[in-house]
C-alpha positions in Angstrom: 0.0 0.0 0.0 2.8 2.5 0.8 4.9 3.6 -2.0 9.3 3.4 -1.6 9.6 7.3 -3.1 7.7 9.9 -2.6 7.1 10.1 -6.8 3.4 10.2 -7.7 2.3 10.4 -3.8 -1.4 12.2 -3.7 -3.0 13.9 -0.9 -4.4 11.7 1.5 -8.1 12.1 2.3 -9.8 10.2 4.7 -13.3 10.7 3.3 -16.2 8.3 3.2 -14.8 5.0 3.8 -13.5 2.6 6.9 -10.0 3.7 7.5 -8.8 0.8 10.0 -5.3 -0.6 11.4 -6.1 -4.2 11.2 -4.3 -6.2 14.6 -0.3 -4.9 15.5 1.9 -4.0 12.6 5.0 -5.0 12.7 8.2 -1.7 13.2 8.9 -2.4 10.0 5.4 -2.1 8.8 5.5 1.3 10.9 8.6 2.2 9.5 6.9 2.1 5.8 3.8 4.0 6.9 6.2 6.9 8.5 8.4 7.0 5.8 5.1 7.7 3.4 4.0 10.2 6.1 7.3 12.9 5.9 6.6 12.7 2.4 3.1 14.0 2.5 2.2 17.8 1.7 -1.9 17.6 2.0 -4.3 15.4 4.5 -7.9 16.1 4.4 -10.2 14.6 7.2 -13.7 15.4 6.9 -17.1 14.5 8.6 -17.3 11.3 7.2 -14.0 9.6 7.3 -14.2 6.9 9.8 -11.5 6.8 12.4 -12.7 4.9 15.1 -11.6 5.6 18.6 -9.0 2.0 19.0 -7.0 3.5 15.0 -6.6 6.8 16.5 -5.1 5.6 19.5 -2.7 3.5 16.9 -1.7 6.4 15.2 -0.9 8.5 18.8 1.2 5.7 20.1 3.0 5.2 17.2 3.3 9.0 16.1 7.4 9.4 15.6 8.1 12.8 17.7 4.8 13.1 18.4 3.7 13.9 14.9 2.6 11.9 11.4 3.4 14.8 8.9 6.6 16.7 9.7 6.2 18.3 6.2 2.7 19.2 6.2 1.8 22.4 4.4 -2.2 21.8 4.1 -4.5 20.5 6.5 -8.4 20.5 6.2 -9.9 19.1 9.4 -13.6 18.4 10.2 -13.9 18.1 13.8 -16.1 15.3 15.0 -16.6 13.9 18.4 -13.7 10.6 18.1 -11.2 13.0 15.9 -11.2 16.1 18.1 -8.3 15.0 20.6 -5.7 14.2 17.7 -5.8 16.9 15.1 -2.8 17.6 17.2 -1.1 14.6 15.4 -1.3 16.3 12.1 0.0 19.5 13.2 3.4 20.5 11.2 5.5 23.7 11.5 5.8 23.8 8.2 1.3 24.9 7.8 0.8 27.1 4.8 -3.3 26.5 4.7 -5.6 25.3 7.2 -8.8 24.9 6.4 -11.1 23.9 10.1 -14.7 23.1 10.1 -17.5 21.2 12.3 -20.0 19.0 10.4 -23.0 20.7 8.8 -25.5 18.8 11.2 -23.8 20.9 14.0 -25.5 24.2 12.5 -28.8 22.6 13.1 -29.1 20.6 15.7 -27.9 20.1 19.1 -24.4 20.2 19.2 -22.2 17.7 22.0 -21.6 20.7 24.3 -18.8 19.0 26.2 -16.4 18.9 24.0 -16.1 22.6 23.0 -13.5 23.5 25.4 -11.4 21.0 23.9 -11.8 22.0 20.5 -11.5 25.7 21.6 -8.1 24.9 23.3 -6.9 22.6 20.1 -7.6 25.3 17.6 -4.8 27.7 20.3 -2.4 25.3 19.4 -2.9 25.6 15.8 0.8 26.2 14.2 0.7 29.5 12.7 3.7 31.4 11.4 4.3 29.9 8.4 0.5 30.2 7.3 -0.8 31.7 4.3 -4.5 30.6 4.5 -7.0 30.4 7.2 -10.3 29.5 6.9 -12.6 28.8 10.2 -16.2 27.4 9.5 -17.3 26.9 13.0 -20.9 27.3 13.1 -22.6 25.5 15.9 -26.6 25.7 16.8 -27.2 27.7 20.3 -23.2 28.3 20.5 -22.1 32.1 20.4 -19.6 32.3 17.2 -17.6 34.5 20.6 -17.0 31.4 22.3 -13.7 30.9 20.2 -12.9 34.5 19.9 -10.1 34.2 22.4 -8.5 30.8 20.5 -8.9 32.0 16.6 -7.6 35.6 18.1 -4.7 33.9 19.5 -4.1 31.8 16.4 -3.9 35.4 14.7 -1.9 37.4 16.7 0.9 34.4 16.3 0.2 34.9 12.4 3.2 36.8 10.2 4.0 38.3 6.9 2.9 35.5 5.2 -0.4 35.3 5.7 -2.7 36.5 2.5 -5.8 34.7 3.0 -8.5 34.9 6.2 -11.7 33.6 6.3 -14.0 33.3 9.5 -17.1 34.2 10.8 -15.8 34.3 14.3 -15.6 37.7 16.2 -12.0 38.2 16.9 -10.5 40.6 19.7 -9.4 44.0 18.8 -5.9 43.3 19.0 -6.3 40.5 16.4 -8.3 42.4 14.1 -5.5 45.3 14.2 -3.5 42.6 13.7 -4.5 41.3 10.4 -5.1 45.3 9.1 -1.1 45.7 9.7 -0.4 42.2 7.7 1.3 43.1 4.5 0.3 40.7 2.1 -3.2 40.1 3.2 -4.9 39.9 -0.1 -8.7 38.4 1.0 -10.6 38.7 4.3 -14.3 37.5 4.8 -15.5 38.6 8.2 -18.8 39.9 10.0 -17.9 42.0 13.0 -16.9 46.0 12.5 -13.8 47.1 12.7 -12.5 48.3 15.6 -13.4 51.8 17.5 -10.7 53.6 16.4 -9.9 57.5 17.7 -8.8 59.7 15.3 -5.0 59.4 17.3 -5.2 55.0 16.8 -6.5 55.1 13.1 -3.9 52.5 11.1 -1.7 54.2 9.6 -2.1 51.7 6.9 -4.2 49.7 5.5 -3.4 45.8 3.6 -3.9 46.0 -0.1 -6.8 43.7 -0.1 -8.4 42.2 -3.5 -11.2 40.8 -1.7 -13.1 41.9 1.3 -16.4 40.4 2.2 -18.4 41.7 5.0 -21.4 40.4 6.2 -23.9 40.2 9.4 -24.5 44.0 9.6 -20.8 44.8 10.2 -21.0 46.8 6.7 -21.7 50.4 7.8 -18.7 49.9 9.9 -16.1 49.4 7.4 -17.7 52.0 5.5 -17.3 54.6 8.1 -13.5 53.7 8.6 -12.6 53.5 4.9 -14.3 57.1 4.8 -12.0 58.4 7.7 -9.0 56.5 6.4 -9.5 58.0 2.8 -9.1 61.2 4.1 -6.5 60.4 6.1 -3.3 62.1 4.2 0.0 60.8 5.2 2.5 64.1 7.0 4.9 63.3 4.7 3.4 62.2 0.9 0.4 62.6 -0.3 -0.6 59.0 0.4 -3.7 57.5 2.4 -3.8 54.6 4.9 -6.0 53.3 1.4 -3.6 54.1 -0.8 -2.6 50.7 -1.5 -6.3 48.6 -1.3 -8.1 51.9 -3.6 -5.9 50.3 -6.4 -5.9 46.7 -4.9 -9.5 45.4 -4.1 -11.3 44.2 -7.1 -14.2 42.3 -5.2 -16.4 43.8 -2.8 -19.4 42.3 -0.6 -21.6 43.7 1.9 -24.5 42.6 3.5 -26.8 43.3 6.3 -25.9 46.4 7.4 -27.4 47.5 10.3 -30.6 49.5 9.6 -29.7 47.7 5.7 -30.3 51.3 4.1 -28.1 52.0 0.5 -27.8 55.5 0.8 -25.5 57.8 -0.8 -22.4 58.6 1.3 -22.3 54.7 0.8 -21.5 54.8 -2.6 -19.2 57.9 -2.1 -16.9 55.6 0.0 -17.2 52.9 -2.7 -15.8 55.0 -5.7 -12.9 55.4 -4.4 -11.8 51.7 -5.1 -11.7 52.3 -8.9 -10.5 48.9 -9.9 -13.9 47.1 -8.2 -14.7 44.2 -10.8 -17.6 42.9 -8.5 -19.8 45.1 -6.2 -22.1 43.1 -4.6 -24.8 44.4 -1.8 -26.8 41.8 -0.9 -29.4 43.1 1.1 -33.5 42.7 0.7 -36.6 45.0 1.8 -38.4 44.2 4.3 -41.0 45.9 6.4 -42.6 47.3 3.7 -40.0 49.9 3.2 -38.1 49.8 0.1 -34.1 50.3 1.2 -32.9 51.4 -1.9 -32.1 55.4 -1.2 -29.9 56.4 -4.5 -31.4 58.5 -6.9 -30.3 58.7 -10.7 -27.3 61.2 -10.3 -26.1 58.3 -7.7 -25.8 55.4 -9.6 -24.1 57.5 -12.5 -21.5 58.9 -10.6 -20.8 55.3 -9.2 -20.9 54.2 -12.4 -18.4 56.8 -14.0 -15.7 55.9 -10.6 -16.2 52.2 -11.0 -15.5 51.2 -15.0 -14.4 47.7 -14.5 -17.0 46.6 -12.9 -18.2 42.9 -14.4 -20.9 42.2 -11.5 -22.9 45.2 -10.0 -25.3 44.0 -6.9 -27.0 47.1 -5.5 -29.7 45.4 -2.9 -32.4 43.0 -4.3 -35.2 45.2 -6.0 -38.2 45.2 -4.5 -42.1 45.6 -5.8 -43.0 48.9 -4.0 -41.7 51.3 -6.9 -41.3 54.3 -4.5 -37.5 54.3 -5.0 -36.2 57.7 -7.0 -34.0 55.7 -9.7 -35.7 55.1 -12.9 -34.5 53.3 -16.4 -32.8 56.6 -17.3 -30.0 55.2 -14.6 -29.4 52.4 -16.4 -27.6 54.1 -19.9 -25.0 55.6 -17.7 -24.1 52.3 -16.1 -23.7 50.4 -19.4 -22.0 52.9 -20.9 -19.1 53.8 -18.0 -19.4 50.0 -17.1 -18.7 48.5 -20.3 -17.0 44.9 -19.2 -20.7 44.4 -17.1 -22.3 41.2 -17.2 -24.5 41.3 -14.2 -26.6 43.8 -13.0 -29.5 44.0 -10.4 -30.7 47.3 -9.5 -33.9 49.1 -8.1 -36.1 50.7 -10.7 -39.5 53.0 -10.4 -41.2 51.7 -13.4 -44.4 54.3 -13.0 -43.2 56.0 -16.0 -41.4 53.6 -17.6 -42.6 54.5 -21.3 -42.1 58.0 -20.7 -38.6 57.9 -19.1 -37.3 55.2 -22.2 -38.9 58.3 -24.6 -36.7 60.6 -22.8 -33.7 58.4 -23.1 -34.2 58.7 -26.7 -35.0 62.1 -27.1 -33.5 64.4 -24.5 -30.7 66.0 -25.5 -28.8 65.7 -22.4 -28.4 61.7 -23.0 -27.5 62.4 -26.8 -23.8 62.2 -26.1 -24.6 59.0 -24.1 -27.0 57.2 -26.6 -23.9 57.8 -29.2 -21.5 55.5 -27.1 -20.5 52.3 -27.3 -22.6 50.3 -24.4 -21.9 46.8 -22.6 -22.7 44.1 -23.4 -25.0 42.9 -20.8 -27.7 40.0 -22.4 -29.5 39.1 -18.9 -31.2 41.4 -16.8 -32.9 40.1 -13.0 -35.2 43.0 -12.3 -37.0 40.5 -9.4 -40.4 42.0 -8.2 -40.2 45.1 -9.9 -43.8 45.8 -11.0 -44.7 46.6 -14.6 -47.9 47.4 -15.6 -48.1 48.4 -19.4 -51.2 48.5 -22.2 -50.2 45.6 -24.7 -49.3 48.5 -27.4 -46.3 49.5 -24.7 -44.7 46.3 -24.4 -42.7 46.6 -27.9 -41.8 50.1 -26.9 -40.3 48.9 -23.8 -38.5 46.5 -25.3 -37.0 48.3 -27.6 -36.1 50.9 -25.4 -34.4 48.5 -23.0 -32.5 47.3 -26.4 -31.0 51.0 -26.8 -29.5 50.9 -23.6 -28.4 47.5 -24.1 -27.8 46.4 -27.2 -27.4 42.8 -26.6 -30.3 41.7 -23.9 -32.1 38.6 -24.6 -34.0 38.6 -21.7 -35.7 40.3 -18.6 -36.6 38.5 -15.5 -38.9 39.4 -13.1 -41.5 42.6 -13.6 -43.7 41.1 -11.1 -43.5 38.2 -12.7 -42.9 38.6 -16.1 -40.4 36.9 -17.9 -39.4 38.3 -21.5 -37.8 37.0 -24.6 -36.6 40.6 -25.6 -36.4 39.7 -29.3 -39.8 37.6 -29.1 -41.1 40.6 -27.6 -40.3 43.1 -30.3 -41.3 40.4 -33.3 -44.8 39.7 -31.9 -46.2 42.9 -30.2 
C-alpha cells in the first residue's frame, strides 16, 4: 500500500470510507507508513472519514516525535466527536493553509456541548507562522460564534508576513483584528464584526492591499465609516492615504446586512474610491414594507463613471414597492461607463417607464450618451419590480431597453414577467 519514493504520492483524504489498522503492525510495517508520512504535503479529514476511537489511538502511540506529517503544508480538518483530541497529530511547523470546520449537522441541531472547550483549546495550538491561508467554518446551533474568539484571536496574533488569505465568521478581539489590518500581504478577508473603534490618534496608519473583502452580518456600515475616515486620512509626509494601496488593490467587494440595511449615498461615495472594483455586490432585501434602496439617478451615475471595471454590479435586491427615485434613465449611464458588465441587479420606479425610455431617446442631455458604445450585458434580474403596461407598450419597452443594451435577450422578473426581448419586439 505505501509507495518506496515519494514520486506520484497524492494527498491523503480520509473521506467516506473505513480507515482501519487491522491487529499490530510490525516496526517495520511502521517504518513504511512513517516514511510515506514525511513525504506527504496535503491530509484532508472530513465529517465522514471513519476513524474509530482503538485507530486513532494506533496512530498517537506510534506518532514518531509526536507527529505523522513533519512536512505538512495543508491541512483541512472536520472536527467530530472521536477525531477532536488528535488533530494535534497532524500539526506540522511547516502549515501554509488550514482549512477547520464542524459537520453541517452541528449548524442545526444540538451540538455535543462537552467537547467545545477541547476544540477551543486545540484550535490555540494551531501552528501559525508559516500560514498563508486560514479559513474557520465553526458554526454550531445555540453556540455564540464569541465562544472561540479568544482561540482563533490567538491563532492570529501568532500569524506573520505570510499570511494572505482569512476567512472566518468568528468575532476576533481587537488586538487580532488590528493585527490582520497591519499584515502586509493580506490579499482576501471574509469577516462579520466591525472594525474596531478607532480614535482619530489609533487610526492605522495603513491599510493591507486587499483584493477581496467580504463583509457580512450587519458589520458593513462599519467598514464603511472607517474607509471614509481613512481616505481622508493624508500621510505628513506624501500625499498618500492609509488606502492608498487597497483603492488600487481590491477588485471584489461584498456587503450585507448592514445594520438598519439602508443603500444610501455617502455609501456609494466611499465605494468609488476603489476604482479597480470588478464585483460590487450588496446583498441586502426589503423588508418591512420599506423599500431600502435610497440612491437616486445622479447616484448610480456617478458610481458608475468611478467604478469602470466593474463585471458584476449588486445594489440590494429590487423590491415591488416602486417608491424608489432611480428610474431606467440610470441604467444608460451604467452600461455605458461599465462597459465589461455582465451582471446587474438594481432598483427601478417603473411608474413611467414608457415616458422615461422616450426621454432616453430624445433628451438631449443623454444624446452624447445614446452615441457611445454600451456593454454588453444579455440578462437582466429585475425581481419583483412591478410593470404594468397596455399591450401597445410592451414593444416600446423593449425596444427601449434594447437601446440601452444592445445585446439583452432577456428580462426576468417585472412582477413576474419573464421576457424574450427579441420575441417581444417580433410579436407585439
Amino acid at each position: 500500500m505505501w509507495p518506496e519514493s515519494p514520486v506520484g504520492v497524492e494527498p491523503l483524504i480520509l473521506g467516506s470510507f473505513q480507515f482501519t489498522i487491522v491487529g499490530d503492525p510490525s516496526p517495520e510495517a511502521w517504518s513504511r507508513v512513517h516514511r510515506y508520512a514525511s513525504w506527504m504535503h496535503q491530509v484532508s479529514v472530513d465529517a465522514w472519514s471513519i476513524l474509530g476511537e482503538e485507530t486513532f489511538l494506533k496512530l498517537h502511540l506510534n506518532a514518531p516525535d509526536g507527529r505523522w506529517f513533519p512536512a505538512l503544508e495543508h491541512l483541512s480538518w472536520c472536527f467530530t466527536e472521536s477525531n477532536h483530541p488528535y488533530i494535534g497529530l497532524f500539526f506540522s511547523p511547516y502549515l501554509k493553509r488550514i482549512s477547520i470546520s464542524v459537520p453541517w449537522s452541528w449548524s442545526n441541531s444540538k451540538v455535543p456541548h462537552n467537547i467545545l472547550p477541547a476544540i477551543a483549546s486545540t484550535i490555540s495550538t494551531l501552528p501559525a507562522p508559516a500560514l498563508q491561508h486560514v479559513s474557520v467554518d465553526l458554526d454550531c446551533h445555540g453556540v455564540p460564534l464569541a465562544y472561540f474568539k479568544e482561540s482563533l484571536s490567538s491563532v492570529v496574533l501568532r500569524c506573520g508576513p505570510p499570511l494572505t488569505e482569512f476567512f472566518s465568521l468568528t468575532l476576533l478581539s481587537d488586538a487580532a483584528t488590528n493585527h490582520l489590518i497591519h499584515l502586509p500581504h493580506l490579499r482576501a478577508w471574509h469577516t462579520k464584526y466591525p472594525p474596531p473603534n478607532y480614535s482619530s490618534s489609533s487610526l492605522p496608519l495603513v491599510f493591507p492591499a486587499l483584493r477581496e473583502f467580504t463583509v457580512g452580518g450587519g458589520a458593513g456600515r462599519g467598514w464603511i465609516s472607517l474607509f471614509e475616515r481613512l481616505g481622508n486620512r493624508l500621510s505628513s509626509t506624501q500625499a498618500t492615504t492609509p488606502l492608498s494601496g487597497m483603492r488600487e488593490s481590491l477588485e471584489y467587494l461584498s456587503i450585507g446586512n448592514f445594520p438598519d440595511s439602508i443603500i444610501y449615498p455617502s455609501f456609494t461615495y466611499a465605494i468609488q474610491i476603489f476604482r479597480n472594483l470588478v464585483g460590487l455586490n450588496v446583498t441586502v432585501a426589503c423588508r418591512d414594507g420599506q423599500c431600502i434602496f435610497k440612491l437616486n439617478n445622479d447616484n448610480v451615475a456617478e458610481l458608475a463613471m468611478a467604478l469602470p471595471r466593474l463585471k458584476s454590479l449588486l445594489l440590494g435586491y429590487p423590491c415591488d414597492k416602486n417608491t424608489c427615485a432611480t428610474t431606467v434613465a440610470c441604467l444608460l449611464p451604467i452600461s455605458v461607463h461599465c462597459a465589461r458588465l455582465q451582471s446587474l441587479e438594481i432598483h427601478l420606479n417603473t411608474t413611467n417607464i414608457v415616458e422615461d425610455l422616450k426621454n432616453i431617446s430624445e433628451d438631449p442631455q443623454f444624446q452624447e450618451l445614446r452615441s457611445l458604445q454600451k456593454c454588453t450585458l444579455s440578462w437582466l434580474d429585475v425581481h419583483r419590480v412591478p410593470l404594468t403596461l397596455d399591450k401597445s407598450d410592451f414593444g416600446r419597452v423593449a425596444r427601449g431597453m434594447v437601446d440601452i443594451f444592445p445585446n439583452l435577450e432577456r428580462c426576468d422578473g417585472w412582477g413576474g414577467l419573464n421576457w424574450e426581448i427579441g420575441v417581444v419586439q417580433r410579436v407585439v
